[in-house]
N, C-alpha and C positions, 0 to 999 in steps of 0.2 A: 897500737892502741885501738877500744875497741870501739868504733864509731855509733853514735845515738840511733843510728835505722837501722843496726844489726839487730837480730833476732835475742832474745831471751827470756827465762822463764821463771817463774816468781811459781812457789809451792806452799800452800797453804792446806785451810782445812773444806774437804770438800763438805760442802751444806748442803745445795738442794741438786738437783742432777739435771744435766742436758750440759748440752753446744751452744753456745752462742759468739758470731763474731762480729765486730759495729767497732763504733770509733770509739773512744774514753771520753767524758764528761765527767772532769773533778771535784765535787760538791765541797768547798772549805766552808765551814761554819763561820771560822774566826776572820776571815777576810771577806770584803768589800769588791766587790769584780766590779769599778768602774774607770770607764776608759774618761781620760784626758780630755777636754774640750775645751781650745781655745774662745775668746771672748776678746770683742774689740772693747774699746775705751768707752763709747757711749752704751755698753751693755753692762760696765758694772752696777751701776747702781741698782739694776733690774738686777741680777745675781742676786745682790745683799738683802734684796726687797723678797728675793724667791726663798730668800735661805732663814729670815725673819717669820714670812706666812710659813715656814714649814715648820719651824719653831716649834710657834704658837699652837698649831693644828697639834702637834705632838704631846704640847702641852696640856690641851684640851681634850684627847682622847685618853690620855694617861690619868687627869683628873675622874672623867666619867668611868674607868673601869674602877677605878679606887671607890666611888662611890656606890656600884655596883654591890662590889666586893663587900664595902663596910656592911649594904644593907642589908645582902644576901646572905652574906657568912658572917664575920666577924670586923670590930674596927682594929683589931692587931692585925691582922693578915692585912687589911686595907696600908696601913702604917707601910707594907715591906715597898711599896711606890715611890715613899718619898728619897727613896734614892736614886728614883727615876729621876724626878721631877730637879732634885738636886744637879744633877747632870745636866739637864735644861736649859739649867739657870746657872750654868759657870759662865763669868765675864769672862774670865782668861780663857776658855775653851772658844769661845763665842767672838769675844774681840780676835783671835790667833787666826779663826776661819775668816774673820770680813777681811785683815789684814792684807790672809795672803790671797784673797779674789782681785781685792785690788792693786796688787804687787806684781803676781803672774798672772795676770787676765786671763785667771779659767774658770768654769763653770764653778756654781757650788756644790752640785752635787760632787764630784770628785774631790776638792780643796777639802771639805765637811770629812769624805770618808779617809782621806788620808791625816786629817786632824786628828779621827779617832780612833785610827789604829795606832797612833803615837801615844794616845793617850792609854790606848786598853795594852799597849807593851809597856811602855812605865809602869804602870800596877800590878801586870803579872810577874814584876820583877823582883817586888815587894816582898822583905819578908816579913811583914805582917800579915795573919790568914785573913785577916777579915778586910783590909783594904786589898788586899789578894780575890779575893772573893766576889771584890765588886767589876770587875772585866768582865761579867757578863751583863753588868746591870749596863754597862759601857755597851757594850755588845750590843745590847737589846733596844738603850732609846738610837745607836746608830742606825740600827735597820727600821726603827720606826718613823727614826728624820728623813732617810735615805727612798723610804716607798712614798713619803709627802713630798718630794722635790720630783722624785721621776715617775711618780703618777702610776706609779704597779711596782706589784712585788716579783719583781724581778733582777735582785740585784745579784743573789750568788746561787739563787734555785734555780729549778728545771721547768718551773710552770711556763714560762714562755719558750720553750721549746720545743718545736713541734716534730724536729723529724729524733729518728731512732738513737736510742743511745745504750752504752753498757756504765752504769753511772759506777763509778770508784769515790769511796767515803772513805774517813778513818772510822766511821761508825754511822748506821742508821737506828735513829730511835724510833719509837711508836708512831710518834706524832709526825716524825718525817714521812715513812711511809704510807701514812694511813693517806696520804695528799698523793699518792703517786699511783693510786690503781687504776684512771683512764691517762696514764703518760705512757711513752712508748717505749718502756726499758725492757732493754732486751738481756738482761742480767746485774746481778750486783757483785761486786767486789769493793772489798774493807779489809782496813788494816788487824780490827780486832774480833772477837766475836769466836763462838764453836758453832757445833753442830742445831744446837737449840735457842741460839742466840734469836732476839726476834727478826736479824738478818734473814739468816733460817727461813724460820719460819713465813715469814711473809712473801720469801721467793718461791716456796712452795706455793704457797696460795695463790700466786699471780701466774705460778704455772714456768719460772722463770730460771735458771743456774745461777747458783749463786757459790763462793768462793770465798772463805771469809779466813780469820786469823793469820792477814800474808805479813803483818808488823809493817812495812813500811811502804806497800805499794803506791799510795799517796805520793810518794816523795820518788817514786820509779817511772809510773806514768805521767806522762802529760797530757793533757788536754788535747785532744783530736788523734792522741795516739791510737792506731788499729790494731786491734787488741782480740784475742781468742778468750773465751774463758770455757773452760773442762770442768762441770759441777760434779761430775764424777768422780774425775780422780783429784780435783784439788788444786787444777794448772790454770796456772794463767801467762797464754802467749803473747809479749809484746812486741809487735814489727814484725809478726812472722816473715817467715821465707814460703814462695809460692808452692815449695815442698809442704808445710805443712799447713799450707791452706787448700792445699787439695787432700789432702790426708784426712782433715777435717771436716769438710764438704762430704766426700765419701761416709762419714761416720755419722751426721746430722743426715742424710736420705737415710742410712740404714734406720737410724733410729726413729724417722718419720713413718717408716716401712713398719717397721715390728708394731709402731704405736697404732696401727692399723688394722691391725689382726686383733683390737681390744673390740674393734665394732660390734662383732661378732656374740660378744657375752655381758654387752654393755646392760640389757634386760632381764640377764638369767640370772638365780639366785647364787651365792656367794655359800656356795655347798658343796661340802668335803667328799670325797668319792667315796664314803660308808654312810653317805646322809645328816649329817650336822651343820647346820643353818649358821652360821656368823652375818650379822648386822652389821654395813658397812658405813659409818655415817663420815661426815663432815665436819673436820673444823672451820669454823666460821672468824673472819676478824670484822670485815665488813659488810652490809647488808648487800651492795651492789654482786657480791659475789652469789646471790641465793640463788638467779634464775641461770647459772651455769653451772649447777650441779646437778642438774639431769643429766647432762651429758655425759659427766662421769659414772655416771651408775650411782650415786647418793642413796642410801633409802631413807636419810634422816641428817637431822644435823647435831653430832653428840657434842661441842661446844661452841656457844657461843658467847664470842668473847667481846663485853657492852662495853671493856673501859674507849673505844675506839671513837665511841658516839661524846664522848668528855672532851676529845684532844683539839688543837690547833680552834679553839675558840678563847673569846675572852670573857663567855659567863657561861654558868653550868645549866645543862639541860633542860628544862621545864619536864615535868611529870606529863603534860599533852604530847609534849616532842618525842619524848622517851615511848610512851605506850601509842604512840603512828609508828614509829620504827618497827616495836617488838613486836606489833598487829602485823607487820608489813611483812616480817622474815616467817611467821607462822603460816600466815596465810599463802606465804609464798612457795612453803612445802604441802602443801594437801593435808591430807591425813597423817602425815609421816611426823617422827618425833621433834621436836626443838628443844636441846639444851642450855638454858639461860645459865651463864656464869653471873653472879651480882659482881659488883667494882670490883675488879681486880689492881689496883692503884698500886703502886710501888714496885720497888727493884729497876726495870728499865721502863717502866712507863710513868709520866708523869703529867698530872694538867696543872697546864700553865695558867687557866683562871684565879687557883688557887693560891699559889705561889707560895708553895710551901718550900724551905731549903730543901735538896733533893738528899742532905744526908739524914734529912727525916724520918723521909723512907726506903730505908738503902730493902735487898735482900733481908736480911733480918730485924728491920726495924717497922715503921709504924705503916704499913701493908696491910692491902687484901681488908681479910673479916676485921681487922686491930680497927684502920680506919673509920670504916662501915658502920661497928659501934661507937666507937669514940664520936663520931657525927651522923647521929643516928638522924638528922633534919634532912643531909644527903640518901644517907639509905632508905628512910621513909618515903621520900620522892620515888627513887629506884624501884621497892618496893612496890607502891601502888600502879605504878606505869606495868611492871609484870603481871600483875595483878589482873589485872583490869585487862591485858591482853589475852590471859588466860582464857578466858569468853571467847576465844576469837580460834582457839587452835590445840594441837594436841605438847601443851607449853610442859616442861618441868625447869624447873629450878634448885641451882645446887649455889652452897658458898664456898670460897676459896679459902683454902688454908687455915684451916680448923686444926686446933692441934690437940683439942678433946674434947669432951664431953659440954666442959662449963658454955663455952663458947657456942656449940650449937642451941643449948638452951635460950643463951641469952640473946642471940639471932632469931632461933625463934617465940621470945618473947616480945622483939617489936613485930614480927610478922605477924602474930597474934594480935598484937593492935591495930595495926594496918588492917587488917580484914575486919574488925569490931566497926572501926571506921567506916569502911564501904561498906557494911550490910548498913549501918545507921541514914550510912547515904542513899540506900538502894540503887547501886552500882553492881553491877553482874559481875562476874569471878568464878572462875573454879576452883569449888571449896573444897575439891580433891586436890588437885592441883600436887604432884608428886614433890618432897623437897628433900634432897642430900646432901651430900660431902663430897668434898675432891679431897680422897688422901693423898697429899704430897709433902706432908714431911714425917719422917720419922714417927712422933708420935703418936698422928693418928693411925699411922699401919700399929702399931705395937697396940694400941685401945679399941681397933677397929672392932673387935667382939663388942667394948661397951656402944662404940659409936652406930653400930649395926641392931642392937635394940631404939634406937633413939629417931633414924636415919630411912629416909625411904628406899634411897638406894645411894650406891657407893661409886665416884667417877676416879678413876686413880690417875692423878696428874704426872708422870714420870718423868715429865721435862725437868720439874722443881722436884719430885721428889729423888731423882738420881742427885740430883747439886746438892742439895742437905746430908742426902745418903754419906755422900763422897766428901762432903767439904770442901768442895770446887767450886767456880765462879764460872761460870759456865759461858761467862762471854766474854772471859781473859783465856788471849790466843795462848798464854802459857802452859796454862793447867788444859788446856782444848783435850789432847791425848788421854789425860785423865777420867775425862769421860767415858765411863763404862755403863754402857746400859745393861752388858751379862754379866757386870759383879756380882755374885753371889749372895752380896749382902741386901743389893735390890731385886736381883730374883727372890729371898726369901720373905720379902717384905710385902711382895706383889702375891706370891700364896697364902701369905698368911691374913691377907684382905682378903680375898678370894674365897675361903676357905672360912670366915667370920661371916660372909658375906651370906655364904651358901646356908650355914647354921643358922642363920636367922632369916633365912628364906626373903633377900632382900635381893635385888638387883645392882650387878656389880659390871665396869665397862671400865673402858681406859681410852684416853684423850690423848695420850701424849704423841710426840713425834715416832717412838718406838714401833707405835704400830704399821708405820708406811714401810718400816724395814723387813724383807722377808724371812729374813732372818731370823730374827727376834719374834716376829708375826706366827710362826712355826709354833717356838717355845710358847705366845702367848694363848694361841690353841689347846695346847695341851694342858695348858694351867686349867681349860676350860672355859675361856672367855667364848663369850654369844653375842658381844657386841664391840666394837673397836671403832674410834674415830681417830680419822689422820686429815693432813693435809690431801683436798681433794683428788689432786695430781695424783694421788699416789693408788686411786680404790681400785682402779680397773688391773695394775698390777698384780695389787694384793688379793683382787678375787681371784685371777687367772692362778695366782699359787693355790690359793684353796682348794678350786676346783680340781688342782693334779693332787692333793697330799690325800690321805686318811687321818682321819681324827685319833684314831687307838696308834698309829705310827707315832703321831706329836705327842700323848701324850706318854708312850712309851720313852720319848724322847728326851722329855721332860723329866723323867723319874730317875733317868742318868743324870741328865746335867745338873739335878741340885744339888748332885754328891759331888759334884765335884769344885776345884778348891779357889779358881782363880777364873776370871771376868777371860782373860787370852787362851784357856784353856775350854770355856765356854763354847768363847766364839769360832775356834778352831772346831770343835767336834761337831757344833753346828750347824757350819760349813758343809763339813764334810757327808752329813747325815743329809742334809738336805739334797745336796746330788742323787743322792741315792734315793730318796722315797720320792722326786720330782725331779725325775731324770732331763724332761724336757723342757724345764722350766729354767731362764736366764733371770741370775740373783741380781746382777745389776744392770739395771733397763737403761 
């Protein structure tokens, strides 16, 4: 039988790239990580008296966001509380915890959280959806009671942990991570998620390996297990053997070594060996990342992504708050470009101020630009804070998920108000100030001729527009392999923007994760792109390819592969072309 500290290995989808080896830190959402403590007899009543003020305080923060919320937004949104507050105020929840403090003389905080993990399993059991549905409202006043009794929010997170960890999730969302960029993770692994999941994503950006779609590592690792993760190939070692912790060792120096030889071109321009300039910029999620992209070589930042500045609060923004950020990231680049994304809300990001059900805004529902307008009181804030930063830096601004023509009008028909606004104010602004589109679905590639009279310039999202392409979900580990970025059908989608782009003498660039691939990066030269934004990690790579290819090689290269018939068929000749026109160049770093 095979004993718990033997070695083995869990295969998933590789996301972002590198070695990393540290112990596991299990992040469960649904449970309560508190230890037992006993309690003598003259200490209950102090228990029931700590477990009453934490109530209350519960109670009373719970009311003031509702009030918040009613004034700021709406009194329906305000309304989805009182199933907070309902939870609060159960006697049998309430009498069940004083019960057994004074029964087992133990703390409340533990008694409290195991009352209400009994209670949030009862209702997940339900097959009613809607009393189904309330496990989370369960969920939520418990970690709200549980940071009132022990004084920090530290009950199943990582904020109070200070030395290194490789944190294993069944998922990280937006709002998780955006908390984790001065923590010490030294990798992610999750049960779910692909290539462009915001797992992905954000491990790139913190420079980190990540591992994602393994389906059940959760339930594989354990807490302080010493753990490998391979973001290359997809591997994740549990308990290695000092065989393959030396194997590995060896493979993190090499890869320190090679990342070394980037010094060297970190200043030079990102130019093909027949002379063709490619713009290397930056995706951005949070401002703290802008004064560490010199060091990559940055010469801009071609997305930045504001829903980040919404999350892990309990009211939105202020329009002062908003334009000190947007001032802060422009000025933080010089003269170099800043692309503002406006609210990208929906699909896996959500803010919790608002508390809207999240099937609201699944992937194709009330998202992005939909939102934007539909509360046009939130976009108008947004709006002016851009606005008003524009004075300050070389700003443009695009909106998301335009899916024609109507839509950009009517985005820029508040935009147009907003600036009537501040000239009446005499508020400064630049009243050039660039404004476009991110094609990323379908329809706007197939309008992009109409959208490219209308449109200053064009940013092509390829994260979301391969997922619509394809009709995948690109953060379910099933469909993961599904994921083609050399399908055929989105190579034709990305020329024929390109190509719209060019006809109406508009500026045309691409944001998505495709571009850190060199691969891909090859073909998206030959398309003719002059500007590409990736995750940072990725620029000093993708110049060092530039600088070995020729321009007339890609886009020879290019004029094969649209002929041809399949996404594996693609990528294979791709492959294989690439050896050849950048003989010296290693495709995966």
């Amino acid at each position: 039988m095979k004993s718990s500290n033997d070695e083995f290995q869990l295969k998933g989808v590789a996301a972002a790239p590198g070695i990393a080896t540290g112990y596991a830190f299990i992040l469960d959402k649904q449970e309560f990580l508190i230890s037992p403590r006993s309690i003598m007899e003259e200490e209950v009543l102090i228990e029931i008296a700590r477990f009453e003020e934490a109530l209350q305080k519960a109670r009373q923060e719970i009311v003031d966001i509702q009030q918040k919320v009613s004034e700021k937004i709406q009194a329906q949104q305000a309304r989805i509380f009182d199933a907070h507050l309902m939870v609060l105020e159960d006697r049998a929840l309430i009498d069940d915890v004083v019960k057994r403090i004074k029964e087992e003389k133990l703390a409340a905080e533990y008694v409290f959280s195991e009352v209400i993990k009994k209670y949030a399993k009862v209702f997940s059991q339900i097959e009613d959806s809607y009393l189904k549905e309330r496990v989370s409202d369960i969920n939520d006043v418990g970690r709200r009671v549980l940071k009132n009794l022990v004084n920090e929010d530290k009950l199943h997170e990582f904020d109070g942990l200070d030395e290194e960890m490789i944190l294993v999730s069944h998922d990280l969302s937006p709002s998780d991570t955006a908390s984790m960029y001065n923590k010490k993770v030294l990798a992610f692994v999750t049960d779910i998620g692909g290539k462009t999941s915001h797992t992905a994503i954000m491990a790139k950006s913190l420079g980190v390996p990540a591992v994602v779609g393994l389906k059940d590592a959760t339930l594989k690792i354990h807490n302080q297990d010493f753990i490998i993760v391979d973001g290359r190939k997809g591997l994740v070692f549990v308990n290695p053997t000092e065989e393959t912790k030396e194997f590995y060792q060896g493979a993190k120096s090499r890869i320190i070594e090679f990342q070394g030889q980037y010094e060297s071109i970190k200043d030079l321009p990102a130019e093909t060996k027949d002379g063709v300039t490619v713009e290397l910029h930056a995706n951005v999620e949070l401002p703290q990342e802008v004064p560490t992209l010199k060091k990559y070589g940055a010469s801009g930042i071609g997305l930045y992504r504001t829903e980040y500045f919404y999350m892990n609060r309990v009211d939105l923004p202020s329009e002062e708050e908003q334009y000190t950020a947007y001032k802060k990231v422009a000025e933080g680049v010089g003269s170099n470009e800043v692309t503002i994304r406006t609210l990208d809300l929906g699909g896996d990001k959500f803010i919790s101020s608002l508390q809207i059900p999240k099937d609201m805004y699944s992937y194709l529902g009330w998202r992005a630009i939909r939102f934007c307008l539909a509360r046009p009181d939130i976009f108008k804030t947004q709006l002016r804070a851009i606005l008003r930063a524009s004075a300050h830096g070389n700003i443009r601004m695009m909106y998301p998920m335009i899916t024609g023509v109507q839509e950009l009008r009517e985005a820029n028909k508040i935009l147009d108000d907003v600036k009537a606004e501040l000239r009446e104010q005499n508020i400064a602004f630049n009243e050039d100030m660039p404004v476009g589109v991110m094609i990323e679905v379908p329809s706007a590639a197939v309008v992009s001729d109409l959208l490219a009279k209308e449109a200053d310039f064009f940013s092509i999202g390829t994260n979301d527009l391969i997922q619509y392409t394809l009709a995948i979900d690109r953060v379910n580990e099933q469909t993961a392999e599904l994921y083609q970025p050399e399908h055929p059908a989105v190579l034709r989608f990305i020329n024929m923007t390109v190509e719209a782009a060019r006809k109406a003498n508009i500026d045309v660039s691409l944001c998505g994760e495709i571009a850190g691939d060199p691969i891909l990066t090859v073909l998206l030269i030959g398309l003719g792109f002059e500007k590409l934004s990736m995750s940072a990690g990725s620029i000093l790579h993708i110049k060092n390819l530039i600088r070995n290819i020729n321009y007339e090689d890609a886009h020879q290269l290019v004029q094969h592969v649209l002929k041809l018939s399949t996404g594996v068929e693609v990528e294979a000749y791709s492959r294989r072309k690439l050896k050849e026109l950048a003989p010296g160049f290693i495709v995966d770093n």
